[in-house]
N, C-alpha and C positions, 0 to 999 in steps of 0.2 A: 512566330506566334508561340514557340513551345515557350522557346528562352524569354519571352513576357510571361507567361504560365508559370514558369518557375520561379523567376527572380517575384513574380505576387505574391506567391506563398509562403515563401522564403520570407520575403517583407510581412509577411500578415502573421509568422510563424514566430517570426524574432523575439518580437516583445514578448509571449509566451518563456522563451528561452531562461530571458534574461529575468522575467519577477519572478519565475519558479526555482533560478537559484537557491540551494537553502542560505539561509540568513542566520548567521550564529551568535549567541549571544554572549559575554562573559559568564564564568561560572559554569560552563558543559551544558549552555541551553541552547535551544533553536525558537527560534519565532512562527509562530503557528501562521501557515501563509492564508491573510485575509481573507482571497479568494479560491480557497480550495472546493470551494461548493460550485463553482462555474467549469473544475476541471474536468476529463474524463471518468466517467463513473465505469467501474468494472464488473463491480459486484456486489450481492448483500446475503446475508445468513440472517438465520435464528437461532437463536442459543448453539452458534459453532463455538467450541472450547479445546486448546490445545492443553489446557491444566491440568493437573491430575488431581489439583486441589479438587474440595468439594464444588459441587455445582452451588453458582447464586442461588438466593431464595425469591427471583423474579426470573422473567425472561429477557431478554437482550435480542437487539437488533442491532447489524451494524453493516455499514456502508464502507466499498472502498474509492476512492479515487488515486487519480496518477497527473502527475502534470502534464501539460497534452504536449512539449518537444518529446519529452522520454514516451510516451504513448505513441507517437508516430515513428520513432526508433526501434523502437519494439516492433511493431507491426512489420518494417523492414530486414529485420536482425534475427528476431525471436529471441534478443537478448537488452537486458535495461544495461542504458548509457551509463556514465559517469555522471552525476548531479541525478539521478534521477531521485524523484520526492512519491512513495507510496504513502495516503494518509488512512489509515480506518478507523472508522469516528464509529464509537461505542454508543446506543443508543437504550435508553431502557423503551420496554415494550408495556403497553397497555392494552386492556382488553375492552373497558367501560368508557365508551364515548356515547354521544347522541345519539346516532344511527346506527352502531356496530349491535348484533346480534352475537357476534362468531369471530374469532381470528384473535389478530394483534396488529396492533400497528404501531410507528414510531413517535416519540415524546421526545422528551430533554436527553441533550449530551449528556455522556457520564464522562467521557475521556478522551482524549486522540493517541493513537500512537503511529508514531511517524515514523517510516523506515527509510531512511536517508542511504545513498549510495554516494562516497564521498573520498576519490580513490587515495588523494595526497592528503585530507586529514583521517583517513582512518584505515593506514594501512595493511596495519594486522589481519584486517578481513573484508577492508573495504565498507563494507556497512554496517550502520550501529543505527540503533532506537531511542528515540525517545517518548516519553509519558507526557501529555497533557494534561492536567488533573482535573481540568474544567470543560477544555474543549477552549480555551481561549487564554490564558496564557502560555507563555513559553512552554517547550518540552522539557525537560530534566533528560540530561543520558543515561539509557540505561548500561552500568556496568559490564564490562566483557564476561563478566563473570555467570549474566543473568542467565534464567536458562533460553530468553527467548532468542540467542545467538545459535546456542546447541542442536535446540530444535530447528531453525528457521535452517542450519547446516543440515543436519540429518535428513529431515524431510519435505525442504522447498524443491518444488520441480524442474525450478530454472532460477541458477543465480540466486539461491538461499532464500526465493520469494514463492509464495504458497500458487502460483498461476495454478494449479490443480485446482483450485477455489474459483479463477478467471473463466468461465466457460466460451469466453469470444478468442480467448487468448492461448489458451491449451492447443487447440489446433496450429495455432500457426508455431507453436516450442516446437511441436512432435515434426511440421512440416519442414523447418530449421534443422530440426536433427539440436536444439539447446536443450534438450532435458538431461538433468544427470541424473549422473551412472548411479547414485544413492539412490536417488527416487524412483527412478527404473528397478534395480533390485531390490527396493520396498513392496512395488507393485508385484513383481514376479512370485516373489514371497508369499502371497496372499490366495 
């Protein structure tokens, strides 16, 4: 009965595998995968900002997901696979609806940025970014040069990705023993 249990979800897991592929385009693009609003949801912020530039003159909201092979590898590993697909879709925030008194809630896309782990095309570090500019067409790559390589090196907690933002996820890096030594010496720091 196990080995039916397994080979199920293995079968029920596979096709996940395979569409969450990233899909690359000519020109240094990627294709914004259709259904990334069906994948595992991680996390969401309010106006979180890694820039040093000025703050927007709104607020922002934005969501992460993962594709759900790499999400169940994670959960195993406390470390993301090879192909794994992080998307955080940028969202503007409003405050005036019919019913809202108070708060903010989420509106229209402003952007996606995909952070691709992709170990034979992007060897120098493994993982590169792209910008969505709509939220639906292709990403553009972002340059090795941008900062958000530098940062996402300096101070992602695991594997150049911000899981310190993941709060389901962070327990099981520290339970792994996957957090780096950077991010660990950031925190001691403080």
């Amino acid at each position: 009965m196990k080995q039916f249990s397994k080979l199920l979800y293995l079968l029920l897991l596979a096709p996940c595998a395979v569409w969450a592929a990233p899909q690359y385009l000519p020109d240094n693009k990627m294709s914004v995968p259709e259904d990334y609003r069906t994948w595992v949801f991680l996390t969401s912020s309010l106006d979180l900002n890694y820039n040093t530039a000025a703050a927007p003159d709104h607020h922002m909201l934005d969501n992460v997901f993962v594709d759900p092979a790499s999400y169940q590898a994670f959960l195993k590993s406390g470390s993301w696979p090879d192909k794994t697909i992080l998307i955080k879709e940028n969202r503007m925030a409003e405050s005036a609806g019919t019913l809202s008194k108070a708060g903010q809630f989420q509106v229209g896309v402003m952007n996606l940025e995909i952070h691709v782990k992709d170990e034979a095309r992007f060897p120098n570090g493994t993982w590169a970014f792209f910008v969505s500019a709509d939220g639906k067409a292709a990403g553009d790559l972002r340059p090795q040069s941008a900062n958000c390589y530098s940062c996402h090196q300096d101070h992602g907690a695991v594997d150049t990705t911000f899981v310190q933002f993941y709060p389901t996820l962070m327990p099981i890096a520290k339970d792994k023993g996957t957090i780096s030594a950077a991010y660990l010496k950031e925190i001691e720091a403080k």
